[in-house]
Backbone bond lengths (Angstrom), bond angles and torsions (degrees), N, CA, C in turn:
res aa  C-N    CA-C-N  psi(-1)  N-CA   C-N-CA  omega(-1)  CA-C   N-CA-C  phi
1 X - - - 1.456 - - 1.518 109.16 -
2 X 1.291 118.21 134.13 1.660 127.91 176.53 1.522 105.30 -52.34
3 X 1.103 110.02 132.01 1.717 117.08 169.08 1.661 101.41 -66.34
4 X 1.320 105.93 128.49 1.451 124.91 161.93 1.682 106.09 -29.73
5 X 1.747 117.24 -78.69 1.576 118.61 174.31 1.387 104.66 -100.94
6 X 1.738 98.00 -173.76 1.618 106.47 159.20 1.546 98.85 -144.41
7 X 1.276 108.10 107.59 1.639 118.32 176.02 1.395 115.86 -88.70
8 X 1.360 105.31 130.63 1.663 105.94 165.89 1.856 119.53 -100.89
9 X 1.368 93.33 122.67 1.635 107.38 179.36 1.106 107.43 -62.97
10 X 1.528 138.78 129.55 1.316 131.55 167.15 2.023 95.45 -110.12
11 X 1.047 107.37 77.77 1.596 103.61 172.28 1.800 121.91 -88.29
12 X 1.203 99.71 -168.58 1.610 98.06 -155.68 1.591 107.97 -71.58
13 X 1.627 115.99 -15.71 1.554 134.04 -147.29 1.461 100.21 -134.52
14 X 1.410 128.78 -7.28 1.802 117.82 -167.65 1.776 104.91 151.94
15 X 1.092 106.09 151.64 1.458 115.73 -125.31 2.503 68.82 -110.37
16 X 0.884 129.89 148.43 1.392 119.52 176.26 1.571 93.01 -153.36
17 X 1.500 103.82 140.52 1.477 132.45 -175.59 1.621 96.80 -101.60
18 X 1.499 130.43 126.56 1.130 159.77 -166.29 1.483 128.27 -105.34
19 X 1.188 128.33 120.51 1.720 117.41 174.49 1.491 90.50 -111.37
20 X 1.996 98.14 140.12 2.107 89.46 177.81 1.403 78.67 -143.76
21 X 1.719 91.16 165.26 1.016 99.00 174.59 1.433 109.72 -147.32
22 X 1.587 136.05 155.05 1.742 112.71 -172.88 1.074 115.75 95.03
23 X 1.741 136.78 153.02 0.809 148.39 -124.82 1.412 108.28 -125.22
24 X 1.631 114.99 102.92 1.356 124.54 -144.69 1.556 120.78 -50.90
25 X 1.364 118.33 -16.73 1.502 127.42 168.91 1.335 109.45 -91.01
26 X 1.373 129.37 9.17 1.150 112.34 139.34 1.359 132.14 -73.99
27 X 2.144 103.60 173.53 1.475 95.88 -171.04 1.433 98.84 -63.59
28 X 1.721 109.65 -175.99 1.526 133.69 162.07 1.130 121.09 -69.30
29 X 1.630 141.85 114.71 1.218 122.86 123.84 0.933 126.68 -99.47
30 X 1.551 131.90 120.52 1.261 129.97 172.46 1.907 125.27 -80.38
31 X 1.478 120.82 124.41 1.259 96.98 -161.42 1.791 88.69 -112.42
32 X 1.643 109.71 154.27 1.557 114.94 -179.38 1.177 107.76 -119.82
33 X 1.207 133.93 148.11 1.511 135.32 -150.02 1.764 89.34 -119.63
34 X 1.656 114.42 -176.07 1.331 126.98 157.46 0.742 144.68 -107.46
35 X 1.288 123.62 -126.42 1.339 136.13 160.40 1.590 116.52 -122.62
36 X 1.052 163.87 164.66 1.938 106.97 -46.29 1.540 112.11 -93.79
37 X 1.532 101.30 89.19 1.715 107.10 -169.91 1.358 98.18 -140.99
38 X 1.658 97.87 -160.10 1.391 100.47 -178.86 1.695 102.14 -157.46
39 X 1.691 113.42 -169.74 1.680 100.96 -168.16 2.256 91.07 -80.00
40 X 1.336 114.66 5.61 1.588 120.79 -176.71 1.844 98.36 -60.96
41 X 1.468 107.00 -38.21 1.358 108.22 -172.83 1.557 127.89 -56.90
42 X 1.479 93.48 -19.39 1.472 95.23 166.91 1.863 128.77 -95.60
43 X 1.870 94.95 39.58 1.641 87.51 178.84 1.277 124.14 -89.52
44 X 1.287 114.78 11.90 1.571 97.88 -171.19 1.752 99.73 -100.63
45 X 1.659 100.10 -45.26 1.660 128.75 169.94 1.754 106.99 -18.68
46 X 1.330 85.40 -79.64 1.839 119.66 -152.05 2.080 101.34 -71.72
47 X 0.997 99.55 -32.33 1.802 82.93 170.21 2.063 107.97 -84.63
48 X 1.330 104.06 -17.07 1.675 99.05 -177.53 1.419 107.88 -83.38
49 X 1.522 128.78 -29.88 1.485 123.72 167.54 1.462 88.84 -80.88
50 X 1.251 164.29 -1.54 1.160 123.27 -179.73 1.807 101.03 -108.66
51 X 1.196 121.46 -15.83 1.281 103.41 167.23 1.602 107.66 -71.53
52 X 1.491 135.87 9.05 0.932 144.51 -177.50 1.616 100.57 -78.89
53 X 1.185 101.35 -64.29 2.237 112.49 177.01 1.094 91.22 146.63
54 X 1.775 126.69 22.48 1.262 121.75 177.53 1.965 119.55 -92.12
55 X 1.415 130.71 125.04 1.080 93.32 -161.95 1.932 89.69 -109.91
56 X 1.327 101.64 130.87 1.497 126.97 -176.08 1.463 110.13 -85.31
57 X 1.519 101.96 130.47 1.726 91.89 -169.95 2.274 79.85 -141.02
58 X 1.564 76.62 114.67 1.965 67.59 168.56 1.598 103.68 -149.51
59 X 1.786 88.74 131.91 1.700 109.50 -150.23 1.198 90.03 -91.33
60 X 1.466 118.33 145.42 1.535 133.20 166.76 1.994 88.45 -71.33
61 X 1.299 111.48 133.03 1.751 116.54 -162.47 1.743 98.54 -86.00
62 X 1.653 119.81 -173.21 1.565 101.57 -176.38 1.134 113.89 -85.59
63 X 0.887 100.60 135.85 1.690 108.94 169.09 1.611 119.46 120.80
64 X 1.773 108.63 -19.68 1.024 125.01 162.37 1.120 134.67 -64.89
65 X 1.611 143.94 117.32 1.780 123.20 -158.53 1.772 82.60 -101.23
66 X 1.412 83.11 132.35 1.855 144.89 48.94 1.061 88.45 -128.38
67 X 1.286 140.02 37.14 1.959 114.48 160.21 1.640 85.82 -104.19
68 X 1.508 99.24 -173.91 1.166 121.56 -145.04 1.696 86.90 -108.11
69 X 1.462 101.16 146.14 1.644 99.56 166.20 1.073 110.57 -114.79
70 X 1.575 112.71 116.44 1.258 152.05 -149.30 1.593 106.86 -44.98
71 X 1.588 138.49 118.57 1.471 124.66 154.30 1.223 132.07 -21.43
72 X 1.532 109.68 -39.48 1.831 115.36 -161.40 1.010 86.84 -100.13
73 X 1.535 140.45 15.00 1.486 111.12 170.40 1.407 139.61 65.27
74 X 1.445 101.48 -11.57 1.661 119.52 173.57 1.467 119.29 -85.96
75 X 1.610 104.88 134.59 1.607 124.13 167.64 1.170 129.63 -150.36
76 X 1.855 93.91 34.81 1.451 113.34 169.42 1.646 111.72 -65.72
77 X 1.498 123.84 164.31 1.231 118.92 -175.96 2.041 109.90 -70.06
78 X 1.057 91.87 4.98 1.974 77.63 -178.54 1.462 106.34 -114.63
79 X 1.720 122.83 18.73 0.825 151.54 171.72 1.112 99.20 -90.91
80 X 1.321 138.24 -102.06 1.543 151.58 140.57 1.588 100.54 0.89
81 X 1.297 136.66 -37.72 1.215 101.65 165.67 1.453 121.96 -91.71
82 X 0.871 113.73 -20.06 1.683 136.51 174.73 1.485 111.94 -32.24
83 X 1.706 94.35 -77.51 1.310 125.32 154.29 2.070 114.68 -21.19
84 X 0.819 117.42 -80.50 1.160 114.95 165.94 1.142 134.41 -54.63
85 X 1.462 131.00 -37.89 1.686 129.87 142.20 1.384 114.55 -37.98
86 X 1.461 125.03 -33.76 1.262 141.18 -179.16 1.611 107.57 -42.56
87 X 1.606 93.68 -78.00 1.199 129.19 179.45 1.819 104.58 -39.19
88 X 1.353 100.71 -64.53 1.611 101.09 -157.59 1.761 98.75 -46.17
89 X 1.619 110.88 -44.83 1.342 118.01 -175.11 1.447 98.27 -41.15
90 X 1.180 100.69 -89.74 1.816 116.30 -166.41 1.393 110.27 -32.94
91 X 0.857 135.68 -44.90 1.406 139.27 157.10 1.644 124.19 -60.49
92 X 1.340 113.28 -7.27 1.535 109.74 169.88 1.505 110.02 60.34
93 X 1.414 105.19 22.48 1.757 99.32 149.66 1.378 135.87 -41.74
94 X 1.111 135.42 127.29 1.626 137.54 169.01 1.545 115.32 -98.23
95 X 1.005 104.81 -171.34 1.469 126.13 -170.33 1.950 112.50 -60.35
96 X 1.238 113.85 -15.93 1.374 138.47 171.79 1.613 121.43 -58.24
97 X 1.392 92.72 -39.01 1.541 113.95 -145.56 1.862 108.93 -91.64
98 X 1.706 94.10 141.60 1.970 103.45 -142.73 1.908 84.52 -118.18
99 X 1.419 91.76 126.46 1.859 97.31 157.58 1.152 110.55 -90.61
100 X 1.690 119.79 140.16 1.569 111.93 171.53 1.793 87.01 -130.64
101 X 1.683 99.91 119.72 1.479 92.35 165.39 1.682 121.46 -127.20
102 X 1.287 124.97 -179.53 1.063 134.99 -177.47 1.289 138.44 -154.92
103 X 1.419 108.73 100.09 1.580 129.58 -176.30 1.471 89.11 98.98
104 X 1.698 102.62 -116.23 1.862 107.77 171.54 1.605 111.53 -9.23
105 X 1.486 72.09 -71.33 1.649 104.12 -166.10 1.504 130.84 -51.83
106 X 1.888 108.65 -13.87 0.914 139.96 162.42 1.295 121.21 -82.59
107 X 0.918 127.64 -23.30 1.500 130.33 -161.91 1.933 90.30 -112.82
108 X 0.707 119.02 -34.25 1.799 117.12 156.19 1.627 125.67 -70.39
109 X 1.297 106.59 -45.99 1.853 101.51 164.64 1.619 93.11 -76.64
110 X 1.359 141.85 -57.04 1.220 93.23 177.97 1.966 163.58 -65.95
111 X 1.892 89.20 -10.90 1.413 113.98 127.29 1.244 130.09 -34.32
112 X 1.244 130.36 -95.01 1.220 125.20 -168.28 1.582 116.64 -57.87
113 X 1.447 128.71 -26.27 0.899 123.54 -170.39 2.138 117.31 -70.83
114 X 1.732 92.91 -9.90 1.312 98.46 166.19 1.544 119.04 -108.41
115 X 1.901 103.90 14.70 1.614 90.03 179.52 2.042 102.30 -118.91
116 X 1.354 99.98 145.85 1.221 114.46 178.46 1.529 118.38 -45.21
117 X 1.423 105.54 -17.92 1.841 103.09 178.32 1.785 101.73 -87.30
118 X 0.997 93.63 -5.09 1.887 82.70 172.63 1.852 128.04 -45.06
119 X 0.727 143.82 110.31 1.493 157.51 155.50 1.877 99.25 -60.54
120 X 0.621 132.87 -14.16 1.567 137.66 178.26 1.399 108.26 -66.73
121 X 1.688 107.47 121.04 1.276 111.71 154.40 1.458 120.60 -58.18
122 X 1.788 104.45 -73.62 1.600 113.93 166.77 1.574 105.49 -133.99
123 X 1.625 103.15 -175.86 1.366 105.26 -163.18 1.220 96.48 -132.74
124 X 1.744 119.15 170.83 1.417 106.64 170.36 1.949 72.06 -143.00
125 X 0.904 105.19 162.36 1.365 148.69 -161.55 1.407 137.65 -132.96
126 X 1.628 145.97 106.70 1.237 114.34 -153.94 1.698 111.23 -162.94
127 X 1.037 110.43 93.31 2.010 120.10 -163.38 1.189 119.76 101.00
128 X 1.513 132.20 8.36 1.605 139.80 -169.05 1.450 88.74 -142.53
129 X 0.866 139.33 88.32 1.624 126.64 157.76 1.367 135.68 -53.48
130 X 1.617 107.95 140.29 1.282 96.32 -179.19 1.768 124.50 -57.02
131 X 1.464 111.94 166.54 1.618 121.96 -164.07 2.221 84.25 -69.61
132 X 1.184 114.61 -53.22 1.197 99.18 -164.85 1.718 113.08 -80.08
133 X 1.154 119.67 -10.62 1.570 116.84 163.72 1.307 113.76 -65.54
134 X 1.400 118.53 -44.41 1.449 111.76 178.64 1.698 116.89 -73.78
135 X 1.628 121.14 -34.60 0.977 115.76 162.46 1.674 126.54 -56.09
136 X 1.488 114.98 -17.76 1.681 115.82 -170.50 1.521 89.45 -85.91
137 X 1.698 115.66 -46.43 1.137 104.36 -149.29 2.201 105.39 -72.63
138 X 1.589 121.55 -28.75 1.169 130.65 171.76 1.742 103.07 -33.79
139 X 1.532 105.74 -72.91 1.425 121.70 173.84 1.086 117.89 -19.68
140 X 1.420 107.38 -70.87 1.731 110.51 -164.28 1.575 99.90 -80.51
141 X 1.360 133.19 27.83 1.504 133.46 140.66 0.979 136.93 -83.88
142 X 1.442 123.09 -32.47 1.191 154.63 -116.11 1.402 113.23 -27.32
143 X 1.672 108.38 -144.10 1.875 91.27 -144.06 1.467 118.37 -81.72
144 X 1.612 121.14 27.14 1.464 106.48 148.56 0.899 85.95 -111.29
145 X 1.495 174.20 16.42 1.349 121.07 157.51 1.610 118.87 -100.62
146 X 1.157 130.77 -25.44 1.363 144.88 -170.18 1.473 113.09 -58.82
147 X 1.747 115.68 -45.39 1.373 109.58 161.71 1.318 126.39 -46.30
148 X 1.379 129.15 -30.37 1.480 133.32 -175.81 1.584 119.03 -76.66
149 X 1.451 100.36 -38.12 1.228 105.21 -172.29 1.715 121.52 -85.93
150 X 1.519 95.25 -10.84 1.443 119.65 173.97 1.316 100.87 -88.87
151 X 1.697 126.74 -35.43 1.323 88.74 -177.48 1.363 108.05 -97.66
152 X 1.293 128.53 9.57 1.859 115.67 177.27 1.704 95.44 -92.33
153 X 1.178 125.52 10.98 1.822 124.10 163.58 1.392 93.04 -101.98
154 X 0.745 122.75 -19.07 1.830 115.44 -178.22 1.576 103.70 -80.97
155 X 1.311 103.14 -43.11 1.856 95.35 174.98 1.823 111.28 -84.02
156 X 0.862 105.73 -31.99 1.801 105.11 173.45 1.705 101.15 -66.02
157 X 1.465 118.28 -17.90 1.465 93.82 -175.59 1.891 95.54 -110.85
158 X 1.013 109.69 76.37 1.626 108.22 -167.13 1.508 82.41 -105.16
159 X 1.036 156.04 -53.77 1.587 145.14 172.08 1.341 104.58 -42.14
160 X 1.203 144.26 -28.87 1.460 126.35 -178.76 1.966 92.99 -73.29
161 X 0.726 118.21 -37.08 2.048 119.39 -170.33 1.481 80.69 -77.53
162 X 1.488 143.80 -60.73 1.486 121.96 -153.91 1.813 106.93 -74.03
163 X 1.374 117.65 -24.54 1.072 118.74 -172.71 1.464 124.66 -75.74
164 X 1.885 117.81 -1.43 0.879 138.15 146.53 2.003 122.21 -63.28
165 X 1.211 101.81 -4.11 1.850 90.78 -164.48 1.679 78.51 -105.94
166 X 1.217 93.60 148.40 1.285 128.84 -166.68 1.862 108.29 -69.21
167 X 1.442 122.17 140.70 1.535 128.42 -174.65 1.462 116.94 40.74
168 X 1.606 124.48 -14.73 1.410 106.29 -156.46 1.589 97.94 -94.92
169 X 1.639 125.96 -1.75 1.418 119.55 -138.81 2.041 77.79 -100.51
170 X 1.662 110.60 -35.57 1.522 119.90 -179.39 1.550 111.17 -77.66
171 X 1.347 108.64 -26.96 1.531 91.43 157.15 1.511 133.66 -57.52
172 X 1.549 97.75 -57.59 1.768 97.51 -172.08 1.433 90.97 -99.92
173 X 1.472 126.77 61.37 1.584 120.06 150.25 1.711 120.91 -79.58
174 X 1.470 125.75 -2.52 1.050 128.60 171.66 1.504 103.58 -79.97
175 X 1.000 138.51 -49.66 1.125 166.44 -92.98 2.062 95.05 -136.23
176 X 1.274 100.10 -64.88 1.696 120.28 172.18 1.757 114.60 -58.41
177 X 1.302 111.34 -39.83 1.562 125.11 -162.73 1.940 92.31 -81.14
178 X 1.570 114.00 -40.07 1.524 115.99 165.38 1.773 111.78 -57.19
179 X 1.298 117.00 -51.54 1.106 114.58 -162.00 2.255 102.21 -68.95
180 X 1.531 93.38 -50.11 1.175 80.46 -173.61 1.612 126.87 -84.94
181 X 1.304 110.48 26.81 1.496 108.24 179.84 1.885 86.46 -103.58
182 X 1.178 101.90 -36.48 1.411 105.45 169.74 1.467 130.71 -42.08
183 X 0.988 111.13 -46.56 1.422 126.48 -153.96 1.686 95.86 -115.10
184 X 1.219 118.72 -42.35 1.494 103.34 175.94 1.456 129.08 -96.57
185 X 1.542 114.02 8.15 1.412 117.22 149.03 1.754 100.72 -130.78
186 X 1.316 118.96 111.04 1.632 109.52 -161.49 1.855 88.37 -96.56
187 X 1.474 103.97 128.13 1.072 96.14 157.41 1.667 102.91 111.56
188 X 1.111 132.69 -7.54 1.751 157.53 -168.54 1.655 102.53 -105.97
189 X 1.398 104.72 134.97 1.849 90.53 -157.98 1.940 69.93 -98.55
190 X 0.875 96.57 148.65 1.758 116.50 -175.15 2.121 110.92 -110.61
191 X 0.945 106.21 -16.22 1.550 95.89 170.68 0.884 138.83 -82.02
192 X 1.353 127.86 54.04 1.385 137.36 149.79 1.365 107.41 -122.95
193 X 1.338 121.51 -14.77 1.400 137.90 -164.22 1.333 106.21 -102.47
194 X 1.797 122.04 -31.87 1.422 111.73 178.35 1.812 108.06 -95.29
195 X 1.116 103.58 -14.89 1.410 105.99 164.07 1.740 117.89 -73.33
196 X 1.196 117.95 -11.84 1.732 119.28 172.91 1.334 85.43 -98.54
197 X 0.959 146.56 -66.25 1.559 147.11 -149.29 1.720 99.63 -81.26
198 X 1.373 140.75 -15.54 1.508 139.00 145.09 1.891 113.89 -61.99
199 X 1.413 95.02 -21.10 1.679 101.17 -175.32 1.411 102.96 -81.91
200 X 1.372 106.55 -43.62 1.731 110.98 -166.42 1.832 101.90 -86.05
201 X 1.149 110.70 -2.77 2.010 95.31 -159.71 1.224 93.95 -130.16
202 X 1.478 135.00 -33.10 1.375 121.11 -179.16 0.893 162.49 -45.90
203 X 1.952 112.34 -46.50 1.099 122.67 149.65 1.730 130.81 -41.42
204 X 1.135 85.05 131.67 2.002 93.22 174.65 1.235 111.61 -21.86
205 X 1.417 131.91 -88.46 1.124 124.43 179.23 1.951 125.06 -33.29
206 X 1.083 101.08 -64.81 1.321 110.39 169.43 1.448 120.18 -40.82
207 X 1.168 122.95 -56.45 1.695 119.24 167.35 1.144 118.45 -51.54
208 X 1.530 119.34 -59.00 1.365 103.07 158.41 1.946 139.36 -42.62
209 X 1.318 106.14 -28.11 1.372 90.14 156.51 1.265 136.98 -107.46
210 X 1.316 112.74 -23.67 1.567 112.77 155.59 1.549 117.61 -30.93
211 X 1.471 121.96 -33.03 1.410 121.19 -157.62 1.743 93.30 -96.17
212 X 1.357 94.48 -37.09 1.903 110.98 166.81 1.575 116.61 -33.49
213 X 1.091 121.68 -47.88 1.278 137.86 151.30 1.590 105.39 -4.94
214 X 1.447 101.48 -86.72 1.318 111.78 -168.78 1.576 115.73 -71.10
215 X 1.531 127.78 -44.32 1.002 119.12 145.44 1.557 119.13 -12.59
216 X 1.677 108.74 -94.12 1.258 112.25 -161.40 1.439 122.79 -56.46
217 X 1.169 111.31 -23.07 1.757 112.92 172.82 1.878 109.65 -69.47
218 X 1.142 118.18 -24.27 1.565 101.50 -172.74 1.651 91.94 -81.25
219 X 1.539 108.75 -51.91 1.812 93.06 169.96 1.118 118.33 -52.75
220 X 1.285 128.63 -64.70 1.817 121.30 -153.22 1.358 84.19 -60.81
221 X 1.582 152.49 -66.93 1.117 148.59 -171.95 1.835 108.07 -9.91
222 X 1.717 122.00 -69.87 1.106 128.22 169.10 1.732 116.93 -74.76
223 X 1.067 116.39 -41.64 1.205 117.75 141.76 2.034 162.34 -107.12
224 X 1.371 88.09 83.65 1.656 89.41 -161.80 1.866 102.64 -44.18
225 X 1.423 97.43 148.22 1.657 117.35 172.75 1.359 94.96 -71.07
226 X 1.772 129.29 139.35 1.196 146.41 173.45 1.448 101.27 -52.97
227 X 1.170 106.54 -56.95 2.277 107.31 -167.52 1.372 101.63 -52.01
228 X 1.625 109.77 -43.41 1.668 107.08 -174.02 1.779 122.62 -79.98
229 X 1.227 73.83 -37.15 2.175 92.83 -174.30 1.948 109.89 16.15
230 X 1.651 86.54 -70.93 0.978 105.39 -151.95 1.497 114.17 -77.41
231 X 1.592 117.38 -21.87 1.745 115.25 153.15 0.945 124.70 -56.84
232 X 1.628 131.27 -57.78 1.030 133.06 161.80 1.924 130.56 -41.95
233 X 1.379 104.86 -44.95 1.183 100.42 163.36 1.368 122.52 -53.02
234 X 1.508 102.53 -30.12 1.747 89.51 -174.23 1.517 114.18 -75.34
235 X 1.125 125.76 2.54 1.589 116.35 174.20 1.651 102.09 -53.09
236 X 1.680 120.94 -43.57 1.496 100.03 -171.60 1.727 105.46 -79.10
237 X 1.592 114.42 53.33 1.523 88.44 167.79 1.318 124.78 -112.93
238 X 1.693 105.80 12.62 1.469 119.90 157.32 1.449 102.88 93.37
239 X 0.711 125.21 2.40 1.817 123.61 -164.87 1.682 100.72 -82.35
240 X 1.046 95.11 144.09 1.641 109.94 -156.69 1.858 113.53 -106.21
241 X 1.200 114.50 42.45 1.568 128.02 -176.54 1.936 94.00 -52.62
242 X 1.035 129.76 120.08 1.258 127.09 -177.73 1.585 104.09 -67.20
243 X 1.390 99.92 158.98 1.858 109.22 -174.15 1.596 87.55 -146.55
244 X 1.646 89.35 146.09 1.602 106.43 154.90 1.460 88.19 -124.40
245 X 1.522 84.38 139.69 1.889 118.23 167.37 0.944 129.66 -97.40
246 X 1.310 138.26 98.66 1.991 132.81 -170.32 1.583 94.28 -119.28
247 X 1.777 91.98 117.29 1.588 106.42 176.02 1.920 101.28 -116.71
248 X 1.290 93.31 141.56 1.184 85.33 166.43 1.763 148.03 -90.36
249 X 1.384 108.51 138.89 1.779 90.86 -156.42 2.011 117.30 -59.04
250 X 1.060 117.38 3.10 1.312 134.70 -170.96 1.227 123.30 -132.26
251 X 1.276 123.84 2.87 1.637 146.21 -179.35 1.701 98.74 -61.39
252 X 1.450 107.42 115.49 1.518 125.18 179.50 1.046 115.04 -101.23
253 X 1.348 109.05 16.18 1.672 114.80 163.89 1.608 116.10 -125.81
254 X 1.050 121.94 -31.38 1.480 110.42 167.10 1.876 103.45 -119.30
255 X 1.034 130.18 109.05 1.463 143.92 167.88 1.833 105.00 -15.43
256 X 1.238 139.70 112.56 1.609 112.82 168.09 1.989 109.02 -68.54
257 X 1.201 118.79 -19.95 1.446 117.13 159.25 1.470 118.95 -20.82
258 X 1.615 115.35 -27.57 1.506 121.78 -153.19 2.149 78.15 -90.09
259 X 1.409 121.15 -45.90 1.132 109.09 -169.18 1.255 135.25 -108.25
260 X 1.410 107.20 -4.08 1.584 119.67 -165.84 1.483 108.81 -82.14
261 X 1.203 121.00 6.23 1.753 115.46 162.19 1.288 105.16 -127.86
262 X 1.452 137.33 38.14 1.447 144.70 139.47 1.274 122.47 -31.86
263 X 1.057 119.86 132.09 1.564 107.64 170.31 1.111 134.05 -59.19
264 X 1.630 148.28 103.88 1.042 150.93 -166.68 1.651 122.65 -57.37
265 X 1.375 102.28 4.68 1.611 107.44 176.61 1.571 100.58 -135.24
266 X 0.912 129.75 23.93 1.746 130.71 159.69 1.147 103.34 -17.17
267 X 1.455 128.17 134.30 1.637 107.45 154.68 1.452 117.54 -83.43
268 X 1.461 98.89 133.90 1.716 105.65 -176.94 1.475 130.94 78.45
269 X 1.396 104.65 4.14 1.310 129.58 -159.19 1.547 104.05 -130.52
270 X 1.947 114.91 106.57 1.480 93.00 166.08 1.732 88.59 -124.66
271 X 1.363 93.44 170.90 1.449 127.62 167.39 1.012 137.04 -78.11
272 X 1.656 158.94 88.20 1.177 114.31 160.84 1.546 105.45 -129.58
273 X 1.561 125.08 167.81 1.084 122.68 -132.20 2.278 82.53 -148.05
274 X 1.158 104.68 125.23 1.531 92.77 -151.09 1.656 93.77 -120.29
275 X 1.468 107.32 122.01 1.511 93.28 -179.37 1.648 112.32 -93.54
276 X 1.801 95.43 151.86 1.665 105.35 -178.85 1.516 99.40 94.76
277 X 1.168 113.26 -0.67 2.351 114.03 177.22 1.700 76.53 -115.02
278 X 2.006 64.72 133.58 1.817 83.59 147.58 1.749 106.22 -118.01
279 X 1.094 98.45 -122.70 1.504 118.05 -158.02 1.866 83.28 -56.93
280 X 1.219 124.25 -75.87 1.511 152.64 -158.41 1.423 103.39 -68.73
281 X 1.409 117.29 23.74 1.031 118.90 -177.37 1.675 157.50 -56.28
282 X 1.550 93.14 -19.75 1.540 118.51 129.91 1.678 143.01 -49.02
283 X 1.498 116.90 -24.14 1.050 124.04 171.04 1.299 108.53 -107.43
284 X 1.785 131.11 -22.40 1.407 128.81 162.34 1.392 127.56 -48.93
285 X 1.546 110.50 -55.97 1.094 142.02 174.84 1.631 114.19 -83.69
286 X 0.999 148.30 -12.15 1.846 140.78 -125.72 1.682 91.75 -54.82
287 X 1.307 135.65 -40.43 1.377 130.50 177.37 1.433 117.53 -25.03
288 X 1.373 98.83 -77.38 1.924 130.91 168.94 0.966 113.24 -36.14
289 X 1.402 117.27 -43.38 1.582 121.47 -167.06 1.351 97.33 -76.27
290 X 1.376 103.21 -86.82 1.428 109.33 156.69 1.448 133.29 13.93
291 X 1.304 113.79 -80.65 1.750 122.29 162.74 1.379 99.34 -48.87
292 X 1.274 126.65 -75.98 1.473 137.94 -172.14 1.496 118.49 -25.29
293 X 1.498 105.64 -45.98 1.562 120.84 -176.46 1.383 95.73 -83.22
294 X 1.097 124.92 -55.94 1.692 113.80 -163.21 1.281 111.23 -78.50
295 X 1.579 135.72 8.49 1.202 133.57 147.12 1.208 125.15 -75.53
296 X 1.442 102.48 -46.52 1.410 95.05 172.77 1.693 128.41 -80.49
297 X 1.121 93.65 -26.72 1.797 94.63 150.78 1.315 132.48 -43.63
298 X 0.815 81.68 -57.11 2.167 101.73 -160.87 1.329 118.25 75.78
299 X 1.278 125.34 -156.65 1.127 120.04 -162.89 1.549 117.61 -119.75
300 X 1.386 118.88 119.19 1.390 128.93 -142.87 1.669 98.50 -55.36
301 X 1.670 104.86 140.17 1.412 95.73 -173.29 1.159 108.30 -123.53
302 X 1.238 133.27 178.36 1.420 148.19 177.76 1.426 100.70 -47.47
303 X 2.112 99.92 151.00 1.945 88.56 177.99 1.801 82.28 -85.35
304 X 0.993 88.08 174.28 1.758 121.74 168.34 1.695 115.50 -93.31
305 X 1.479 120.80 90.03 1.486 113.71 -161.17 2.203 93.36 -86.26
């Protein structure tokens, strides 16, 4: 479904092009997309919370066209979370206001949802698992089973190691964006989705940072960027913003092995594990999700003046 507007972010770090949807005095959800997608992925989602009174704002991220690819060159994760603290500001989010991300976008709400600068009521989460789901679920294997299941994610994630070698990963990105819509939701007809995601990643510039992504996270990882340092650091500040997690039971890019023996009483932490979704599991399912999210939401409420 067509986004209602298209807002452009003018934030402190990179200029970001917006799909919203919903009725601008509603609360915030901000939704974050992945990798190889775009902010298009949230059409089925973002018009059903917003006939809710929810107003949905989900930014094409940097580097993605029509956003801007960033001056500083950064797409370390405290960038990406930055970026979204950014956002909530400029937009005059309150205390109401819900991140829903996916893949990327996952691995940043589940960031922020452990750092003290969060503005987040709750989070939803979706193909990146949270740091403590995957740690409960290792545990309750213990030490024969965890090696196995770690190493068949080590071979499903063999594009994060190729996406490190230099020019060849932006050459065959036409070529890669087929294989992996393929292969990590098998069976999901993908053309409408690789035609938004050929719009947002193609251009020269743009391939090169989309793929930047992965690059810059194994560095900034050992080395955080000075401007960011200090967002990123705050993921270890433990703070417990509750998350729901929806993995999909068929997802050919992250194993559900990594979560399906989690502990079912996490604090702040639920599970669910969705059969017939793979990777894209929001657009397989949008029903499931759908119910799933708006329960655990509830129903957008009045601000509190």
């Amino acid at each position: 479904m067509a986004a209602d507007s298209i807002l452009t972010l003018d934030l402190p770090n990179v200029r970001l092009q917006a799909l919203s949807w919903g009725p601008h005095d509603g609360p915030l959800v901000i939704c974050g997309h992945g990798f190889p997608d775009s902010a298009h992925t949230w059409r089925l989602l973002g018009p059903r919370l917003a006939a809710e009174g929810w107003r949905v704002v989900a930014p094409f991220t940097r580097g993605y066209s029509p956003s801007e690819i960033p001056a500083d060159a950064e797409y370390g994760l405290g960038a990406l979370m930055q970026d979204v603290l950014d956002i909530h500001a400029a937009l005059d989010g309150d205390e109401r206001s819900v991140y829903i991300g996916h893949d990327w976008g996952a691995l940043v709400g589940n960031a922020l949802a452990r750092s003290s600068r969060s503005p987040f009521a709750r989070m939803v989460t979706m193909a990146v698992p949270p740091f403590e789901v995957i740690g409960s679920n290792l545990a309750s294997m213990g030490p024969t089973g965890w090696p196995g299941v770690l190493g068949r994610q080590l071979l499903m994630s063999w594009y994060t190691l190729f996406h490190q070698v230099p020019v060849l990963p932006e050459l065959l990105l036409p070529w890669l964006l087929r294989l992996y819509w393929r292969r990590w939701s098998p069976g999901y007809d993908a053309r409408a989705d690789l035609r938004y995601t050929g719009e947002a990643m193609l251009q020269k510039g743009n391939r090169r940072a989309v793929i930047g992504y992965y690059r810059a996270n194994i560095r900034r990882a050992l080395f955080p960027s000075r401007k960011y340092w200090r967002t990123q650091r705050s993921l270890l500040d433990g703070a417990r913003t509750p998350v729901l997690y929806l993995h999909g039971r068929n997802d050919g890019c992250m194993t559900q092995r990594l979560v399906d023996s989690a502990r079912p009483d996490l604090p702040h932490r639920s599970v669910e594990i969705i059969n017939g979704g793979g990777h894209f599991v929001h657009l397989e399912c949008p029903d499931v999700v759908y119910e799933l999210v708006r329960e655990f939401l509830g129903p957008p409420t009045a601000k509190v003046e």
